[in-house]
PyMOL CGO cylinders between C-alpha atoms (Angstrom):
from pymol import cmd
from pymol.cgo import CYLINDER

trace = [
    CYLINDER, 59.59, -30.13, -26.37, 57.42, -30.61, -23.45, 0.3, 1, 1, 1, 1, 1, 1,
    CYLINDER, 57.42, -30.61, -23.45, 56.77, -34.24, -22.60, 0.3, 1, 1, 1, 1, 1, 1,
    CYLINDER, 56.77, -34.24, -22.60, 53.90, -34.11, -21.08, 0.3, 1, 1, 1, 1, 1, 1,
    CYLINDER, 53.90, -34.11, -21.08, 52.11, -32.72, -23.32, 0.3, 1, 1, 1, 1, 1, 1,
    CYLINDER, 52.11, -32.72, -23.32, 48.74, -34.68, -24.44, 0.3, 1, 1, 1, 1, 1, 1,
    CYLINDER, 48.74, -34.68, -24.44, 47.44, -34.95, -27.59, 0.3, 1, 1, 1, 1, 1, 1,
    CYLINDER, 47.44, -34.95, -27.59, 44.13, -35.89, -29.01, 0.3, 1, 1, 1, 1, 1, 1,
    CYLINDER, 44.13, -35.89, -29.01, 43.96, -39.79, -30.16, 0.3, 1, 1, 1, 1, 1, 1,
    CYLINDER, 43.96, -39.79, -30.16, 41.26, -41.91, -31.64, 0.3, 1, 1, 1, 1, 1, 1,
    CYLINDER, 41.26, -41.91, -31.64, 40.78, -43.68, -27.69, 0.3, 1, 1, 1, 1, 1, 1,
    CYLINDER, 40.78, -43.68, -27.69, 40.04, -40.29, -26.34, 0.3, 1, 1, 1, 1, 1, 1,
    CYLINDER, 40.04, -40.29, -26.34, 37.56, -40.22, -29.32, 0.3, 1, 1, 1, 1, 1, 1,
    CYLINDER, 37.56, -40.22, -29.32, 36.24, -43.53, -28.62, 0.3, 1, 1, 1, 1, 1, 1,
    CYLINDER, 36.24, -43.53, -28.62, 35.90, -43.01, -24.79, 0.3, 1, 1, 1, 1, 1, 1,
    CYLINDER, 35.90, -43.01, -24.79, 33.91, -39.59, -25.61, 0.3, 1, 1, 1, 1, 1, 1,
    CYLINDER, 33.91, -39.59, -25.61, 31.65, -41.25, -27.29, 0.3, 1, 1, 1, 1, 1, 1,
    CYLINDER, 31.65, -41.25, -27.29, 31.40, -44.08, -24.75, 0.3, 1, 1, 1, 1, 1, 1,
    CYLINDER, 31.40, -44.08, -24.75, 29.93, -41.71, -22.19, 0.3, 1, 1, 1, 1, 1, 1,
    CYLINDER, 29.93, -41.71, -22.19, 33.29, -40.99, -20.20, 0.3, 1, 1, 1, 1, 1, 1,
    CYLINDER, 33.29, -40.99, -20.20, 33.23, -36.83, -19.33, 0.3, 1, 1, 1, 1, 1, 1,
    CYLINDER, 33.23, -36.83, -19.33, 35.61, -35.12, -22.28, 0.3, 1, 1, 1, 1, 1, 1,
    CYLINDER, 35.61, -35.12, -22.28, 37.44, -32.69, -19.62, 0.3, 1, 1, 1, 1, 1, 1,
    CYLINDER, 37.44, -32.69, -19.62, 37.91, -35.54, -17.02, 0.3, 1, 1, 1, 1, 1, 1,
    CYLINDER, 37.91, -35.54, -17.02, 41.37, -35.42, -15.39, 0.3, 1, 1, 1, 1, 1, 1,
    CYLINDER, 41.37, -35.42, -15.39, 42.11, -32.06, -16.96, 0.3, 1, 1, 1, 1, 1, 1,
    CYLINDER, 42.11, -32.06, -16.96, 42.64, -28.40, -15.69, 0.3, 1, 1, 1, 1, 1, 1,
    CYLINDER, 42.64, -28.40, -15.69, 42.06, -25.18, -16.76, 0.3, 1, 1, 1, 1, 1, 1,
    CYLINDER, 42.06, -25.18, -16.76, 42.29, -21.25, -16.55, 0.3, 1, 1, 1, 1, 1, 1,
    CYLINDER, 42.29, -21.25, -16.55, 40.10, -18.55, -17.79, 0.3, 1, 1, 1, 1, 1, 1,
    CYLINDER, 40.10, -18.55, -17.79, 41.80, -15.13, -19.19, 0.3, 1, 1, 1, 1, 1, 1,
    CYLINDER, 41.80, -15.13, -19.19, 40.08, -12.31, -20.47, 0.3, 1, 1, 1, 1, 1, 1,
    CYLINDER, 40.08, -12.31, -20.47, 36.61, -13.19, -19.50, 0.3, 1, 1, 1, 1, 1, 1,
    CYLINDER, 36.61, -13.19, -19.50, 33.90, -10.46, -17.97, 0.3, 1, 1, 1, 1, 1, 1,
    CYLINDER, 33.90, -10.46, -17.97, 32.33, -11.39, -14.84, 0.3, 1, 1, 1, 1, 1, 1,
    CYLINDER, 32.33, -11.39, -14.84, 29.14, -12.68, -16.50, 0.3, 1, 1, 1, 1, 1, 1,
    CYLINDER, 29.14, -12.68, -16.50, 30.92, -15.10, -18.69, 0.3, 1, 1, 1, 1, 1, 1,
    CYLINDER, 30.92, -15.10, -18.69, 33.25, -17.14, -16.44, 0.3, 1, 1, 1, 1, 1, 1,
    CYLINDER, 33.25, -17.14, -16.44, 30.19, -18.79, -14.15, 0.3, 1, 1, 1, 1, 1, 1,
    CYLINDER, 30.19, -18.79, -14.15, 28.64, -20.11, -17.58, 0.3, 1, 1, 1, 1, 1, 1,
    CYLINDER, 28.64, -20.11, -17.58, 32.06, -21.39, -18.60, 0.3, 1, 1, 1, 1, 1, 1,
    CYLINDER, 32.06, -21.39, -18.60, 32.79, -22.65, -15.32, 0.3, 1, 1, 1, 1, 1, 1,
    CYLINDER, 32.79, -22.65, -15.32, 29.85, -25.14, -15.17, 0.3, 1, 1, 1, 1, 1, 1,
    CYLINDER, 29.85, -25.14, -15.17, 30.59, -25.87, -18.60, 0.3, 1, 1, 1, 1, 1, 1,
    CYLINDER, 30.59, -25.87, -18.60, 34.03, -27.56, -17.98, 0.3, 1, 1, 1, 1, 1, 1,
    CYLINDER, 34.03, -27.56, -17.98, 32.55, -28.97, -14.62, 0.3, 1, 1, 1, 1, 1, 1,
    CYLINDER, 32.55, -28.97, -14.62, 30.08, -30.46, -16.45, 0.3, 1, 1, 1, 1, 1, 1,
    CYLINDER, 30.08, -30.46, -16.45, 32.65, -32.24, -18.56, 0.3, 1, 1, 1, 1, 1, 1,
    CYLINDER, 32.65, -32.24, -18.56, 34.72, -33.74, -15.77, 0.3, 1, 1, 1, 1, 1, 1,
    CYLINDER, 34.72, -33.74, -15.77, 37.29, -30.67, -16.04, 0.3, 1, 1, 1, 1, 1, 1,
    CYLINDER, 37.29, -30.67, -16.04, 38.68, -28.30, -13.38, 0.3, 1, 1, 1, 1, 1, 1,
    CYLINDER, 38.68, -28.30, -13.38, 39.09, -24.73, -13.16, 0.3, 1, 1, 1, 1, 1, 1,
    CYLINDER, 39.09, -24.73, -13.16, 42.02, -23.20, -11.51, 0.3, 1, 1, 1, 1, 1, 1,
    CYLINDER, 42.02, -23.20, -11.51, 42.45, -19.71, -10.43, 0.3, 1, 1, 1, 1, 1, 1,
    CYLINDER, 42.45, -19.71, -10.43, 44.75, -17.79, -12.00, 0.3, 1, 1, 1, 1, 1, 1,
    CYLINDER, 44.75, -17.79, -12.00, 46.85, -17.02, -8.90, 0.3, 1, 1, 1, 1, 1, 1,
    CYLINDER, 46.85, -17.02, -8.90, 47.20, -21.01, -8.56, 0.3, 1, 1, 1, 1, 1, 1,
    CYLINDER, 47.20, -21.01, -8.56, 50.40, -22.54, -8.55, 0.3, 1, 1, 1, 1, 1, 1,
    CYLINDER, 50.40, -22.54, -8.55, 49.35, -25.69, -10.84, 0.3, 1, 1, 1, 1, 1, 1,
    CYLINDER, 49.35, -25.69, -10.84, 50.08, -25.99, -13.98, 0.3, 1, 1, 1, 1, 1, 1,
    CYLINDER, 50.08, -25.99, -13.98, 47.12, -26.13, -15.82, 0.3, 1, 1, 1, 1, 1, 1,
    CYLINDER, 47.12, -26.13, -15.82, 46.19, -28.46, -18.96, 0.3, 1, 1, 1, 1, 1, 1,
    CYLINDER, 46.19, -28.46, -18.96, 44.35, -25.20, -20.68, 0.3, 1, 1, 1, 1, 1, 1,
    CYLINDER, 44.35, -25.20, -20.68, 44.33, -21.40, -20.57, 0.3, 1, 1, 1, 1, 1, 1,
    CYLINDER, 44.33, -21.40, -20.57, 40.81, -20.80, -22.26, 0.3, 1, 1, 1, 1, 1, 1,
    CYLINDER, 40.81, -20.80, -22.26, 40.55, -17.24, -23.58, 0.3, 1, 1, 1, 1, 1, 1,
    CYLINDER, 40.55, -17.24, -23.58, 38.20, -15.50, -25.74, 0.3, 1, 1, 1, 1, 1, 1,
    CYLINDER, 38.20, -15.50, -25.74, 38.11, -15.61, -29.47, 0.3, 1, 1, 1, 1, 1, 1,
    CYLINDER, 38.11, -15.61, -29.47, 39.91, -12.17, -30.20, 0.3, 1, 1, 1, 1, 1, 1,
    CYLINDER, 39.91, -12.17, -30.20, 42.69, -13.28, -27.79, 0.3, 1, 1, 1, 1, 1, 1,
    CYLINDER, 42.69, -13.28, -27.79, 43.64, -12.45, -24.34, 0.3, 1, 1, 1, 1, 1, 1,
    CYLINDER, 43.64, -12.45, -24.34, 47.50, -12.45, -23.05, 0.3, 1, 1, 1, 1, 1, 1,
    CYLINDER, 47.50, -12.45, -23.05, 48.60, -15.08, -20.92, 0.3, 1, 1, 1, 1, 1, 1,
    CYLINDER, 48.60, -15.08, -20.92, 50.98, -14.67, -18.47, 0.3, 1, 1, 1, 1, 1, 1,
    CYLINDER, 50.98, -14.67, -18.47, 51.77, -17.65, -17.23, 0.3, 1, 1, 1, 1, 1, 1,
    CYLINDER, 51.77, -17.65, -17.23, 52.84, -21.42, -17.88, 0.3, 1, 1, 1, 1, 1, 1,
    CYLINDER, 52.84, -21.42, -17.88, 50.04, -23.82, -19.54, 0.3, 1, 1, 1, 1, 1, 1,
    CYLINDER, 50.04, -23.82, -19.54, 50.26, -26.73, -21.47, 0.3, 1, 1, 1, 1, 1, 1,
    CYLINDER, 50.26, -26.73, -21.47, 48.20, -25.10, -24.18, 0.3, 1, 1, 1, 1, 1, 1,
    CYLINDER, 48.20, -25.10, -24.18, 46.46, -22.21, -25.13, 0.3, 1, 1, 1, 1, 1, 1,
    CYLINDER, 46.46, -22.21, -25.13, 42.85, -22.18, -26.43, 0.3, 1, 1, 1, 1, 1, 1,
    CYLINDER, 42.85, -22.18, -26.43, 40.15, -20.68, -27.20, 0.3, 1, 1, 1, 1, 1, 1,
    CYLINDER, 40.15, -20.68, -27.20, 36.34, -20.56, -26.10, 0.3, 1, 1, 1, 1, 1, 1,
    CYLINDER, 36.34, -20.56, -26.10, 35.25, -21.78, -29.42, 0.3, 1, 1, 1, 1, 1, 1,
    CYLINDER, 35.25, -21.78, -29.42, 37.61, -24.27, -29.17, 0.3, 1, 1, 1, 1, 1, 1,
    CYLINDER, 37.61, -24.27, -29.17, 36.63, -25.78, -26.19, 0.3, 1, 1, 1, 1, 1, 1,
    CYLINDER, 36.63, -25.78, -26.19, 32.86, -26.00, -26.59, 0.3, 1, 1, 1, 1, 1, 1,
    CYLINDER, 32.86, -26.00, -26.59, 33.86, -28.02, -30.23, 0.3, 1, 1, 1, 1, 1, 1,
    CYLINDER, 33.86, -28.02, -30.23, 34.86, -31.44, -28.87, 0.3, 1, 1, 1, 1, 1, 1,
    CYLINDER, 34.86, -31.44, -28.87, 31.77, -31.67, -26.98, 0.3, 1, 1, 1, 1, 1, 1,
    CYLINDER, 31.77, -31.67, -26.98, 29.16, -31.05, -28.89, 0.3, 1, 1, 1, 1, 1, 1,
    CYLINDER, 29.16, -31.05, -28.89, 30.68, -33.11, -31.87, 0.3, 1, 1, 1, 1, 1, 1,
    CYLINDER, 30.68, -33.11, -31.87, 29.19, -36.42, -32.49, 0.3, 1, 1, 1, 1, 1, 1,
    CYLINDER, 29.19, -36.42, -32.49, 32.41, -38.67, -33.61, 0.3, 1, 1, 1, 1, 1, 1,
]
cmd.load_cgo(trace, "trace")
C-alpha cells in the first residue's frame, strides 16, 4: 500500500471552507483531453492552488484527471480521477 497516499479528512474540509485554495500543494495531469478543454481545466486547478504537470514530467503527480468515459493512463499517479470529480469538492458548500 502506498504510504503516501492522502486522503480526504474533516481538516481538509474545515480549511476549504476557511478560505485556504482546495488544490493547494497538489499536482496533477490531464489525459484524454482535446485541445480546447485543457486551458479551461488548467486555470481551473490554478485557480485552486493546484499544479499541472506535463505528461512527459518526471514527478509524480497527486492526480491524473481524465474525462468521464475514461482515458488510459500510462504512467504512475497517486490517483486516478475524473473531471467530474474534480470540479465536486469545489463547488460544494461543507
Amino acid at each position: 500500500m502506498n504510504q503516501h497516499r492522502q486522503k480526504t479528512t474533516n481538516q481538509d474540509i474545515y480549511l476549504t471552507a476557511t478560505g485556504d485554495k482546495i488544490f493547494a500543494g497538489k499536482t496533477f495531469v490531464l489525459y484524454g483531453f482535446d485541445e480546447e478543454g485543457i486551458p479551461a481545466l488548467t486555470a481551473y486547478i490554478k485557480e485552486g492552488g493546484g499544479v499541472v504537470l506535463q505528461t512527459s514530467d518526471r514527478h509524480i503527480p497527486d492526480y491524473a484527471i481524465v474525462p468521464m468515459d475514461g482515458f488510459p493512463v500510462d504512467r504512475t499517479v497517486n490517483n486516478i480521477v475524473t473531471n467530474t470529480w474534480m470540479i465536486f469538492p469545489k463547488d460544494t458548500k461543507y
